[in-house]
C-alpha positions in Angstrom: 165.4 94.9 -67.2 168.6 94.0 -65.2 168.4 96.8 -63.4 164.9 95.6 -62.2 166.0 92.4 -61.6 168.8 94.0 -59.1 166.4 96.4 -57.2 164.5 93.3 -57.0 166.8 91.1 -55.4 168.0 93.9 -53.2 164.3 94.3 -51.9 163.0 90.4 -52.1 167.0 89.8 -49.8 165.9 90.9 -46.7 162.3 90.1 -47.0 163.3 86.7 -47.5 166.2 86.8 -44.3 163.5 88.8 -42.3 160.6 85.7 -43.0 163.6 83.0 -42.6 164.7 84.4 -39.4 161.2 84.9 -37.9 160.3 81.2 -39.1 163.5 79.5 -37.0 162.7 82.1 -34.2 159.0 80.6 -34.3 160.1 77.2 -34.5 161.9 77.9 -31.1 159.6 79.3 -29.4 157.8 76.3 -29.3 160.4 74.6 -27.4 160.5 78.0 -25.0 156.8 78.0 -24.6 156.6 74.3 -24.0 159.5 74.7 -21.0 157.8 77.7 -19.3 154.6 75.5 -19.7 156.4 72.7 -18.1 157.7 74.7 -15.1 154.4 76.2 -14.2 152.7 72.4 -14.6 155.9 71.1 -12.3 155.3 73.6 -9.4 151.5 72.8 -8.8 152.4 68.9 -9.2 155.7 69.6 -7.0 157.6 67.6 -9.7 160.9 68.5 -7.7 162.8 66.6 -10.7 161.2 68.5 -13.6 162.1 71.7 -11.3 165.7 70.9 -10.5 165.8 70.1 -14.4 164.3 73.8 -15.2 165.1 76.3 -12.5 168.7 76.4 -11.9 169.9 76.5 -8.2 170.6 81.2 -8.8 167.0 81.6 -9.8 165.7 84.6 -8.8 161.8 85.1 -8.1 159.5 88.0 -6.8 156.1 87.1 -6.4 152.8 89.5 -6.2 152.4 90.8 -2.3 155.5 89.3 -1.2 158.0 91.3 0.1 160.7 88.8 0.3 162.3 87.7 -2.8 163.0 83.7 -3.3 165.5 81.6 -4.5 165.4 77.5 -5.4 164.9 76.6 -2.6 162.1 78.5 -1.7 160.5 77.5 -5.3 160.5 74.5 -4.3 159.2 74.7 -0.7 156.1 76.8 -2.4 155.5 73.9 -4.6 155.7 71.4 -2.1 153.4 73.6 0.8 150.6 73.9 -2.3 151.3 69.8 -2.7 150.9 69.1 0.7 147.8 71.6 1.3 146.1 69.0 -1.3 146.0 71.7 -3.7 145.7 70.5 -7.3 145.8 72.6 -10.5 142.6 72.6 -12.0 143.3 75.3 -15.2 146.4 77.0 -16.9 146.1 79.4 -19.4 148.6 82.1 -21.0 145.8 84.8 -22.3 148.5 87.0 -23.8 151.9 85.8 -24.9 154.7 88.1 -26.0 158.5 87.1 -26.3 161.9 88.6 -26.9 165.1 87.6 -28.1 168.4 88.7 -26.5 171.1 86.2 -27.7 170.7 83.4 -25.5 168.0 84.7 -23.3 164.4 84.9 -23.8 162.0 86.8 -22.2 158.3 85.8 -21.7 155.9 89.0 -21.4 152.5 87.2 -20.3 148.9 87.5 -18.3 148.3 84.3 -16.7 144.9 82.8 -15.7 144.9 80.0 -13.3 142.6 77.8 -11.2 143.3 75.4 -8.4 141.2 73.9 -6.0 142.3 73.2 -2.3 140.0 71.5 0.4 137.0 71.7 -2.5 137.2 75.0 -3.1 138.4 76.7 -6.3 140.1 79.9 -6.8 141.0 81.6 -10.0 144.0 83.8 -10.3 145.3 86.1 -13.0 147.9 88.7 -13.4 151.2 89.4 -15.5 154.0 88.0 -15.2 157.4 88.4 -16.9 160.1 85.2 -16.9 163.8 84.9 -17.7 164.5 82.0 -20.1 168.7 81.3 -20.4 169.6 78.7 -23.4 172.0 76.6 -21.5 173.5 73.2 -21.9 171.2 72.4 -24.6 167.8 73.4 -23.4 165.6 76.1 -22.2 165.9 77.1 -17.9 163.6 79.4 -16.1 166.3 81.8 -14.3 163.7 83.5 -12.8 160.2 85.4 -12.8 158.1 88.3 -11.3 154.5 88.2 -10.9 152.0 90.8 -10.3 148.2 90.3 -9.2 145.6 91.8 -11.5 143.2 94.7 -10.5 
């Protein structure tokens, strides 16, 4: 009996670290998910403070069918062009979510659905796209993204 008690608490020990460790990991990526959320919502709104907050100034961003890569500033002259245009957001979605953990950075594996309407028309697009999260000075920034269309 004590030896079953042993081989029990050797097997139950890391099924119980395993389940603790996904639980906080969960309870994070609530807070990860909410900031990506955030950053998509703050580009179609060109809510400059929310992006200042969210992108840092070294982002790095590749978007479908462009061939030149962006920085900040160019994030934030895209949000403000789409602002301007009288484009609003009309539907987010995240279809397929998948994240991974490397220390303090996250990475966000997702297809992405959304809808805007500019001048009365709408326009749905979709693809993947794959986003840098760095845990720095107490919160979650987007360091940077690539998108790709879908076929």
């Amino acid at each position: 009996m004590h030896i079953t008690r042993k081989f029990a608490v050797l097997i139950l020990s890391p099924v119980m670290l395993f389940a603790l460790g996904w639980a906080a990991q969960s309870k994070g990526d609530g807070e990860l998910l909410k900031t990506r959320e955030a950053v998509w919502r703050a580009w179609f709104a060109d809510d400059t403070k929310t992006l200042e907050e969210l992108v840092p100034p070294d982002a790095v961003v590749i978007s479908a069918g462009e061939e030149k890569w962006k920085g900040q500033p160019e994030v934030f002259q895209g949000a403000a062009q789409f602002q301007s245009s009288g484009g609003k957001l009309v539907r987010l979605e995240f279809p397929r979510t998948q994240i991974q953990h490397l220390g303090n950075v996250a990475i966000i594996w997702s297809k992405y659905l959304v809808e805007t309407e500019e001048a009365g028309k709408r326009t749905v697009t979709s693809g993947r796209v794959s986003e840098i999260f760095i845990w720095k000075q107490g919160r979650w920034m987007n360091s940077g993204w690539h998108t790709d269309a879908e076929k």
